[in-house]
C-alpha positions as CSV (number, residue, x, y, z in Angstrom):
1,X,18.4,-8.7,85.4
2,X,14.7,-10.0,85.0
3,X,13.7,-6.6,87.6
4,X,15.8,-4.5,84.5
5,X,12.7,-5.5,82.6
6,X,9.8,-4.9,84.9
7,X,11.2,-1.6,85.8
8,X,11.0,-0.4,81.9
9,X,7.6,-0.7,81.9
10,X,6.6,0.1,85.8
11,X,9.1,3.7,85.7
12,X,6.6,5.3,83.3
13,X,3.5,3.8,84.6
14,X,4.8,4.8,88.4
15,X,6.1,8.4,87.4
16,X,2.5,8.8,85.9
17,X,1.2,9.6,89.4
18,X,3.7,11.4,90.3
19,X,2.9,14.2,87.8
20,X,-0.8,13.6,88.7
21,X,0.4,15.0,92.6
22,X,2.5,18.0,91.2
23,X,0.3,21.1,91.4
24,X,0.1,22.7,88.0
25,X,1.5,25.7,89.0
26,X,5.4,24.2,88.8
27,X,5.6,23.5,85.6
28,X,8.9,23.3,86.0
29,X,8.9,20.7,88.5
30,X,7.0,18.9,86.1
31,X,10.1,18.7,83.5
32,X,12.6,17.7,85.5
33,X,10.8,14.8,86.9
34,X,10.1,13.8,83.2
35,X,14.0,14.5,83.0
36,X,15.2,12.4,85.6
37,X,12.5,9.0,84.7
38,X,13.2,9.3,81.0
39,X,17.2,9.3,81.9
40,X,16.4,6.4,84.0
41,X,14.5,4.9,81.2
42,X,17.3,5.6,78.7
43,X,19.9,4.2,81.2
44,X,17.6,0.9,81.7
45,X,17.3,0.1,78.2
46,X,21.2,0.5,77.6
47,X,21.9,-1.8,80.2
48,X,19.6,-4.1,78.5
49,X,20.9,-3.8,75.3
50,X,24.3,-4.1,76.5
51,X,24.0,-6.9,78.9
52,X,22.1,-9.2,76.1
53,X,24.3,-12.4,75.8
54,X,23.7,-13.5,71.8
55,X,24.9,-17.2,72.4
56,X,22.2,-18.7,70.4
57,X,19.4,-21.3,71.9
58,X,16.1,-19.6,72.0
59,X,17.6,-16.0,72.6
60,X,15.2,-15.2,75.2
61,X,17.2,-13.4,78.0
62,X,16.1,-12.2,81.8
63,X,13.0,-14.0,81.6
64,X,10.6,-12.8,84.1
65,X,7.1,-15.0,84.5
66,X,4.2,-14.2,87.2
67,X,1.0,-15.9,87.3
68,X,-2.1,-13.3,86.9
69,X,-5.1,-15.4,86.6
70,X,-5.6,-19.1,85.7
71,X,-7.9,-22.0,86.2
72,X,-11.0,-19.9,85.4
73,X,-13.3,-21.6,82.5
74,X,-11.2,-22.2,79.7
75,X,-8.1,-21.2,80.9
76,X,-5.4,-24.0,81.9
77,X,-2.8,-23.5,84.5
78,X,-0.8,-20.7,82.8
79,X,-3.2,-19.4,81.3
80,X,-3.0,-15.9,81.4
81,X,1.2,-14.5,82.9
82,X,2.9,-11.8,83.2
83,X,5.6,-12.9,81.2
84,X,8.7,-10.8,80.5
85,X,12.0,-11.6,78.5
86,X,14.0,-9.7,75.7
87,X,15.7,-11.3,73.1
88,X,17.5,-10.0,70.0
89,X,14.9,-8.9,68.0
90,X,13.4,-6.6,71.0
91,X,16.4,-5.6,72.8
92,X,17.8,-2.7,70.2
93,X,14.1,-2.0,69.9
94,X,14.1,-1.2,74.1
95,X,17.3,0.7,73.2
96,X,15.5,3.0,70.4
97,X,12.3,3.4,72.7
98,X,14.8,4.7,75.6
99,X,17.1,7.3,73.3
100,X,13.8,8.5,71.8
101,X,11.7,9.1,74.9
102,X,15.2,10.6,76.5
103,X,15.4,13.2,74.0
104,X,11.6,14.0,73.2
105,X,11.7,15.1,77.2
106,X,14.1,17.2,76.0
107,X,12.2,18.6,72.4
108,X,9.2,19.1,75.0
109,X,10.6,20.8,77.0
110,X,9.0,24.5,76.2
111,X,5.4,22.5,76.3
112,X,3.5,25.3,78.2
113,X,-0.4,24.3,78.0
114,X,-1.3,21.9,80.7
115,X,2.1,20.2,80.8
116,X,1.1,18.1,83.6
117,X,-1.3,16.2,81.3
118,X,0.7,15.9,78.1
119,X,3.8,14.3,80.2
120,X,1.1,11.8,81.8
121,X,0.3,10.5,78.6
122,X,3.1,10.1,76.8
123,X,4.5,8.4,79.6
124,X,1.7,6.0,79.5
125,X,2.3,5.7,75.9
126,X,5.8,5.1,76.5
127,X,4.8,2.4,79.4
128,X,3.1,0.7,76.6
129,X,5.7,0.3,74.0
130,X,8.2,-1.1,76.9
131,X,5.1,-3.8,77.5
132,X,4.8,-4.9,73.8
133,X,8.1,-5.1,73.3
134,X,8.9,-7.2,76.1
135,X,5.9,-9.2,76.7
136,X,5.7,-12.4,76.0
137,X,1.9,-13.2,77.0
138,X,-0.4,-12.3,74.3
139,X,-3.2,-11.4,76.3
140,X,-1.0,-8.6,77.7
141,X,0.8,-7.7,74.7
142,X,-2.5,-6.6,73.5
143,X,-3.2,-4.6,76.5
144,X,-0.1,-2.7,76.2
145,X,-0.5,-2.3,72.7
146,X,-3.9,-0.7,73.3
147,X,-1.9,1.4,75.8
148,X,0.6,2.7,73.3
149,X,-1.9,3.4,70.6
150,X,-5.1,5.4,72.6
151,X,-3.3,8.2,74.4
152,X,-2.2,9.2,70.9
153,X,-5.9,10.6,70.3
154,X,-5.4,13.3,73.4
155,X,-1.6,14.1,72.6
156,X,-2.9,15.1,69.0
157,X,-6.0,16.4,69.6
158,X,-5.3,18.6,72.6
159,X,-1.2,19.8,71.7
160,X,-1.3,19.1,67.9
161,X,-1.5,22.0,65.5
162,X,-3.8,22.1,62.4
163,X,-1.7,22.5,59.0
164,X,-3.6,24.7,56.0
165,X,-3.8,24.0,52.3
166,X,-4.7,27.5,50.6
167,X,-8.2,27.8,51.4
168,X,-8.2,24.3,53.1
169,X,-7.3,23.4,57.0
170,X,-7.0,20.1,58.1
171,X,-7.4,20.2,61.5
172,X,-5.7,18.6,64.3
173,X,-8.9,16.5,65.6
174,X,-9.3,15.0,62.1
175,X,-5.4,14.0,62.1
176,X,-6.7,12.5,65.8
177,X,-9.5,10.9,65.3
178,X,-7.9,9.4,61.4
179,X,-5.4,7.9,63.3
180,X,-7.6,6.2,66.3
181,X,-9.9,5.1,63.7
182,X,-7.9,3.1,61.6
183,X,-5.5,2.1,64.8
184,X,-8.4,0.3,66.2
185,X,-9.7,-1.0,63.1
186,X,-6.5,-3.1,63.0
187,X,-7.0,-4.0,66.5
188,X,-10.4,-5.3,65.9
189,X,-8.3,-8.1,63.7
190,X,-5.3,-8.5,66.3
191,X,-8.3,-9.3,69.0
192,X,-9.9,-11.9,66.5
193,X,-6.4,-13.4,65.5
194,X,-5.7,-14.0,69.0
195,X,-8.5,-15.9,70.2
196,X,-8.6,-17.8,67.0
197,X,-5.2,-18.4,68.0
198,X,-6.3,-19.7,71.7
199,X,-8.6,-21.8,70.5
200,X,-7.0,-23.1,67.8
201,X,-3.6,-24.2,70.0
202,X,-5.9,-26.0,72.6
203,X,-3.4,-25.4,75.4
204,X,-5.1,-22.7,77.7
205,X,-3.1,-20.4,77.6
206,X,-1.7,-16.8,76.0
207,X,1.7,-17.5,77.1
208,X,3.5,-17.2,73.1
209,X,6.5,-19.9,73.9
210,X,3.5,-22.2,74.5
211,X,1.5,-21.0,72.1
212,X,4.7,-21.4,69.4
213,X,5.6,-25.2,70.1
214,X,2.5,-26.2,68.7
215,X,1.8,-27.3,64.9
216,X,-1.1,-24.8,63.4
217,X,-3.0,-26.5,60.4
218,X,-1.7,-25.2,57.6
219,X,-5.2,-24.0,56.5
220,X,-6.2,-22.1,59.6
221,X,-2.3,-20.6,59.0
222,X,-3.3,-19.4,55.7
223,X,-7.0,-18.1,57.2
224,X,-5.0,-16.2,59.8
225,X,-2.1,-15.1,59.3
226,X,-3.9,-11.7,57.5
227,X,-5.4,-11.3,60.4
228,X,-2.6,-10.3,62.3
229,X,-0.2,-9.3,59.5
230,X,-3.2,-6.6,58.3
231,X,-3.9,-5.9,62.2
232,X,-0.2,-4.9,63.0
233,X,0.3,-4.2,59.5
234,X,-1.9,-0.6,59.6
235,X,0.2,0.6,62.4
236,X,3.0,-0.4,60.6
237,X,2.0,2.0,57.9
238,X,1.2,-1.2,55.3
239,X,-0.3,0.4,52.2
240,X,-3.2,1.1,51.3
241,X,-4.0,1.4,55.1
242,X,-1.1,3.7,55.3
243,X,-3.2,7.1,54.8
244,X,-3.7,7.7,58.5
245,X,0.4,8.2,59.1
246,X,1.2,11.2,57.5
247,X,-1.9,13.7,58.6
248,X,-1.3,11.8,62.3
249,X,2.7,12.7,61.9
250,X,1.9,16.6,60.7
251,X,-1.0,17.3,63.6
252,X,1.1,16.4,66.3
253,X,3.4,18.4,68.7
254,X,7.0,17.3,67.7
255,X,7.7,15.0,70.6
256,X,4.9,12.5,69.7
257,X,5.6,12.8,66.5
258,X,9.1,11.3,67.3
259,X,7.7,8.6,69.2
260,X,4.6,8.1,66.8
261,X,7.2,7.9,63.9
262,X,10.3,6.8,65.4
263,X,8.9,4.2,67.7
264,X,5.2,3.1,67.4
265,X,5.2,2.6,63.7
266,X,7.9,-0.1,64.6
267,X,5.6,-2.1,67.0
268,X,3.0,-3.0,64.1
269,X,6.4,-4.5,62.0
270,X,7.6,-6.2,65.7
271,X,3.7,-7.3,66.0
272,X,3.8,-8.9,62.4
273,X,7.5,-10.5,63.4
274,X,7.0,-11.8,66.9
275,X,3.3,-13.1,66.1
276,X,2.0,-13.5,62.9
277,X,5.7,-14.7,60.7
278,X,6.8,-17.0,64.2
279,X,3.6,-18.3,64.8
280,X,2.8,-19.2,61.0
281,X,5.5,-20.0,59.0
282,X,3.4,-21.7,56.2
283,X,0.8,-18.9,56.5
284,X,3.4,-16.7,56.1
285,X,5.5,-18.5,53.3
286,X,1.5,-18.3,51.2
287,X,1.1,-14.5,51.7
288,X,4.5,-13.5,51.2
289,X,4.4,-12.3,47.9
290,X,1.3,-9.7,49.1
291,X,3.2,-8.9,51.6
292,X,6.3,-8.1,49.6
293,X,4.0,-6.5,46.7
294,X,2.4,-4.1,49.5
295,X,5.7,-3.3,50.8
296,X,7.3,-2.5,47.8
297,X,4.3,-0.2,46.8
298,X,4.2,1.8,50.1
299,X,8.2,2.2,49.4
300,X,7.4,3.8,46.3
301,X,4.3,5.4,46.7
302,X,5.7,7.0,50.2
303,X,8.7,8.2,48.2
304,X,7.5,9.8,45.2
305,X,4.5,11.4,47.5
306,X,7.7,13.1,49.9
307,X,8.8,14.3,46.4
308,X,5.5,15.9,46.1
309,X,5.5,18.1,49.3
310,X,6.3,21.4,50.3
311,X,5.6,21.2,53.7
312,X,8.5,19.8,55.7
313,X,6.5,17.8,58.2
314,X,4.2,16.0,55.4
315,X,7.5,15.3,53.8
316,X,9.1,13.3,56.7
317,X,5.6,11.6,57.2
318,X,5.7,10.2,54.1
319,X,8.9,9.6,53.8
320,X,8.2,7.3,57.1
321,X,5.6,5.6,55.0
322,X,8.4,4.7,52.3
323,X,11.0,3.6,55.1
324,X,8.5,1.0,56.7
325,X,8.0,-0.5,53.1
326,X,11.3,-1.3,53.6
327,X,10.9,-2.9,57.0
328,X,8.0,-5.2,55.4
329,X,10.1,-5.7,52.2
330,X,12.5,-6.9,54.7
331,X,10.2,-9.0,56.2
332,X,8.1,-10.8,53.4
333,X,11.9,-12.5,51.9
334,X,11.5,-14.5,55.2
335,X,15.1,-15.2,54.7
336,X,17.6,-14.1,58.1
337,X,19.4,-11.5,56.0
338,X,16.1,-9.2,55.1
339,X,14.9,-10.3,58.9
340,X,18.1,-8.8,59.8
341,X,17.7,-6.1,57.9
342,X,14.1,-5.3,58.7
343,X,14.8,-5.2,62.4
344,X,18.1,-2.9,61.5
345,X,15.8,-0.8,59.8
346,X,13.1,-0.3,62.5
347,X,16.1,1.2,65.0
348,X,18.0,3.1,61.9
349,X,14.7,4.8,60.8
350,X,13.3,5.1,64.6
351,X,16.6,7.6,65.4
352,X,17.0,9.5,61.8
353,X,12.9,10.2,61.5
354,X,12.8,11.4,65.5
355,X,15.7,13.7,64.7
356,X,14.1,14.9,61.6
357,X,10.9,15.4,63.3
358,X,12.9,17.2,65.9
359,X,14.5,19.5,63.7
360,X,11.2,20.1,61.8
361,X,9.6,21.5,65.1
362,X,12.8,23.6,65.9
363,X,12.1,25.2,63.4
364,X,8.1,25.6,62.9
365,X,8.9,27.0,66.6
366,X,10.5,29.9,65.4
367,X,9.1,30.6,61.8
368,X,5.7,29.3,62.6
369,X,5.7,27.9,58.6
370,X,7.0,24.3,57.3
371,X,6.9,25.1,53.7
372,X,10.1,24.4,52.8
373,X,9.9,26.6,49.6
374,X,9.7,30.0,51.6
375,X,13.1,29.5,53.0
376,X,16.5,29.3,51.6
377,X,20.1,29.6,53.3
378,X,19.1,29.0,56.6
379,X,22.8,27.2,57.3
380,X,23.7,30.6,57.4
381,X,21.9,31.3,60.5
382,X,21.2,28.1,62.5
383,X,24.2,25.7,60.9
384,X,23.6,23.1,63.6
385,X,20.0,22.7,63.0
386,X,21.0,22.9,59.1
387,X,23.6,20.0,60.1
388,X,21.7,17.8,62.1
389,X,19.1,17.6,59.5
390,X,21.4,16.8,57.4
391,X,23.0,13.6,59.2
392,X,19.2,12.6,59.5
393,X,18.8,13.0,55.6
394,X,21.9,11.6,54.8
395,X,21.2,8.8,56.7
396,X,17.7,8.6,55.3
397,X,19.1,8.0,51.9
398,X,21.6,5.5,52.6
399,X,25.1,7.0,52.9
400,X,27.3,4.5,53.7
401,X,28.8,5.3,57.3
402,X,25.2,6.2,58.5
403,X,22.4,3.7,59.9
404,X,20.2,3.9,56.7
405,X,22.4,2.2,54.6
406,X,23.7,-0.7,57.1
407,X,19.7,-1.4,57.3
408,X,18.8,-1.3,53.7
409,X,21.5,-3.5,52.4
410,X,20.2,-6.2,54.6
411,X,17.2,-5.4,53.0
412,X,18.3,-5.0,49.2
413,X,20.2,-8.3,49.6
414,X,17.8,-10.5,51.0
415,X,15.1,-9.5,48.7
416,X,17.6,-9.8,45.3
417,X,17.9,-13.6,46.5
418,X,13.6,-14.0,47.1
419,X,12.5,-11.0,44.4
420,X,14.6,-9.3,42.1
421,X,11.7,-7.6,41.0
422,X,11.2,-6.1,43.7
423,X,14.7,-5.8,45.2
424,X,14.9,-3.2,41.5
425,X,11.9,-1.0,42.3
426,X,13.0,-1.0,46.3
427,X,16.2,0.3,45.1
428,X,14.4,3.4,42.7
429,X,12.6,3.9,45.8
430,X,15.9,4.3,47.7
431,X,16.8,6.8,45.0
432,X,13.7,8.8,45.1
433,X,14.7,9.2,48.5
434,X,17.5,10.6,47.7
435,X,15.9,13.1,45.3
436,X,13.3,15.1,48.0
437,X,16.3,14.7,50.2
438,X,19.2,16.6,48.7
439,X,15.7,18.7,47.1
440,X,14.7,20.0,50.8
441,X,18.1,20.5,52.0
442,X,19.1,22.8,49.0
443,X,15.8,24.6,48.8
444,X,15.3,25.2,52.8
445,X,19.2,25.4,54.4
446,X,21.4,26.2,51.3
447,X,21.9,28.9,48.5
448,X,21.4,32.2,48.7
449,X,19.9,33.2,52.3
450,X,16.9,34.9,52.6
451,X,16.5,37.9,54.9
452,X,12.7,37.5,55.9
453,X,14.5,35.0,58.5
454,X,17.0,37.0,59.6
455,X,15.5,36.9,63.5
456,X,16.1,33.4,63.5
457,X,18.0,32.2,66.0
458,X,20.0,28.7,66.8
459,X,18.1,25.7,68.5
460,X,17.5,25.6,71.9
461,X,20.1,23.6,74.2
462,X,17.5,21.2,74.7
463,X,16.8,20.3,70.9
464,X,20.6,20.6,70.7
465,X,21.0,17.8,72.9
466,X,18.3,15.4,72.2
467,X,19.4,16.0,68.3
468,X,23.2,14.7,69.6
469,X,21.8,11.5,71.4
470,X,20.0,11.1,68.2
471,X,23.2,11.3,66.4
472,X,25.6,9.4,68.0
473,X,23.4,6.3,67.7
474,X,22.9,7.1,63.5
475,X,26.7,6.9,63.8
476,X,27.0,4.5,66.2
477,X,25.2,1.8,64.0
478,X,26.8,3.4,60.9
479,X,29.9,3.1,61.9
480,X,29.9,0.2,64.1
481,X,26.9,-2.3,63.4
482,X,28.1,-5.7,64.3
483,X,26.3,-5.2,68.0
484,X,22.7,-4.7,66.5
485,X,23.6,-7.4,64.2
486,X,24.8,-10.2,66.2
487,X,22.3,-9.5,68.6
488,X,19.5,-9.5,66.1
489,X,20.9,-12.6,64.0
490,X,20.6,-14.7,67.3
491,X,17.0,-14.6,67.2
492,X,16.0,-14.3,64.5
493,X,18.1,-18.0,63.2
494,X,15.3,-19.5,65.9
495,X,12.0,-18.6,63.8
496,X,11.0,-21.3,62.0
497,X,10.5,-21.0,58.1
498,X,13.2,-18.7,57.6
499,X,15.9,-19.3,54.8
């Protein structure tokens, strides 16, 4: 199964090529190769998640490991591998990157303006969310996170739309260049983090099983730990560093933004997880109650700034903001129920936030606005776009039989035991949610229907389809969780510090 793993990250990086050959003129030749490698990415990544045996020990499944360079300088004899394995944590995470990629082929599908390109970057973005995920070398976890983050500058930039405020635009290269900025910013710590790290461990090598077995001094812990908790942290939308999400969410074309939203948001919290909480337990046992204060804030913040907006897109962004509190709420009770629930969380929100982005663009495609005021009975007229969004919303506020809630009473739970103060203002948080929820869906899909969108028509069989995949998984993890959670709960008994 270890070639299962390589091939994740090698079909997006090959099929990259492949577009490059395709003359521009068959556009259409262009989409169903991007078809037929993002089915075999979805495919892959269920066979993963499926074939994961949770039967404790170090969790770490299909381990692939291939020398790349050693014995140079200060580099030992593994020093730097190409070291592959999935365990619990990371295998539903390959399972959300494959559903979302799979349907945002789909969502792109009526991408007219040099399609060619845009499918050769988001498949290299896609190539590098595989690689963090699965890599267990940091040196090449880096890379690939470097990998998912820069194309995300182009896919904005070039396909993105601008979004106007009265006499105010904010254009698409600002939402670009916003996001790059503070994306690398954070890197700039990861980098120094890392090599603190190397240095610090003494062993001569990246490889993070190595690099794990050994005792950190407890003050270079405490010294480092922000380095990579801030570093992976921005990404993850930690406030105040959160500010770059929502204008990066609104300028992009839909499919990024599912993938920006629904899957790259999650590799800061998996960065913060697989590095900074397993590598430093008594770092991370000194900063938790920052982290858990920031988390808690950009929960609340996120949610009462969705209540704010009018535009649907700005909505969802910062509702994604509020969500990933959650995750680091999860995170910062360093106890394996809020663990649990901050890894539920990451695939939960990943599949409702893609099919709400999806369902935002279906319908910007048509009307060509967002503002959510302007519209009014549109059930009427497009009642699967009106119920897809929704099972999203639903979900999004926690209705029991839906993802979101199976996530956030890990969550709730695990912080009630560690901070009841904050486990109180995550749960008015949750309820806020609730508010700009059952808000949008009353002022923009119910009540009386307003005839300026009488042309519109139903989604596309495309958006139709990516919006089921979408849904089946909400349900699937809704309905039947014990999969993700026994999977998850393997690993994440094996970090050290955890209560």
């Amino acid at each position: 199964m270890d070639w299962v793993l390589f091939a994740l990250i090698a079909i997006p990086a090959a099929t990259v090529p492949v577009f490059m050959l395709i003359p521009s003129r068959y556009p259409q030749l262009v989409r169903n190769v991007a078809a037929g490698s993002g089915f075999a990415m979805f495919v892959l990544s269920v066979l993963v998640f499926v074939r994961y045996e949770f039967t404790g020990g170090s969790g770490l499944r299909f381990d692939l490991q291939l020398d790349w360079l050693e014995n140079v300088a200060f580099l030992k004899e593994n020093g730097i591998t190409y070291h592959l394995a999935v365990d619990g944590i990371s295998a539903p995470l390959v399972l959300l990157t494959g559903i979302v990629i799979f349907a945002g082929v789909f969502i792109s599908w009526n991408i007219e303006h040099r399609n060619k390109d845009y499918f050769v970057l988001l498949f290299l973005l896609v190539s590098g969310v595989f690689g963090v995920f699965l890599s267990l070398d940091l040196f090449f976890l880096f890379f690939f996170y470097e990998l998912a983050v820069l194309p995300m500058y182009l896919l904005i930039a070039v396909w993105g739309a601008s979004s106007n405020f009265g006499t105010f635009t904010r254009t698409k290269e600002y939402g670009a260049m916003k996001l790059v900025l503070y994306l690398v910013g954070g890197s700039v710590l990861i980098f120094i983090g890392i090599f603190a790290t190397f240095v610090e461990a003494g062993q001569g090598t990246f490889d993070l099983p190595v690099l794990g077995s050994v005792t950190y001094d407890e003050t270079f812990q405490k010294t480092f730990f922000p380095f990579f908790a801030l570093g992976f942290g921005v990404l993850a939308g930690l406030w105040p560093f959160h500010t770059w999400s929502p204008d990066g969410h609104v300028a992009a074309p839909t499919a990024v933004s599912m993938l920006h939203a629904g899957v790259l948001m999650k590799l800061g919290a998996f960065g913060i997880l697989r590095v900074a909480i397993t590598l430093f337990p008594e770092g991370a046992e000194f900063w938790a109650p920052v982290l858990m204060t920031l988390g808690v804030t950009g929960a609340l913040y996120g949610a009462v700034s969705a209540l704010a907006q009018r535009d649907l897109k700005y909505m969802v962004g910062y509702s994604s903001v509020s969500h990933m509190g959650f995750v680091l709420m999860g995170l910062a009770t360093l106890t394996t129920i809020g663990v649990n629930g901050a890894v539920l969380q990451m695939f939960a929100h990943g599949v409702m936030t893609a099919l709400m982005f999806a369902m935002v663009g279906a319908i910007y495609d048509q009307a060509h606005v967002r503002d959510m005021t302007v519209f009014g009975g549109l059930a009427q007229k497009t009642p699967r776009l009106a119920g897809f969004f929704a099972i999203a919303g639903l979900s999004s506020l926690g209705l029991p039989g839906l993802a979101g809630f199976v996530a956030e009473f890990h969550i709730f739970v695990g912080t009630f035991n560690t901070y009841p103060w904050a486990g109180a203002l995550g749960i008015l948080a949750a309820a806020i949610t609730a508010t700009y929820i059952l808000r949008m869906l009353a002022m923009a899909f119910f009540g009386p229907f307003n005839e300026r969108w009488a042309q519109l028509k139903e989604m596309r069989l495309g958006e139709q389809f990516g919006g089921a995949l979408l849904i089946f998984f909400i349900a699937f993890m809704g309905i039947w969780p014990a999969p993700f959670i026994d999977r998850i709960a393997d690993s994440v008994r094996a970090i050290p510090g955890l209560s």
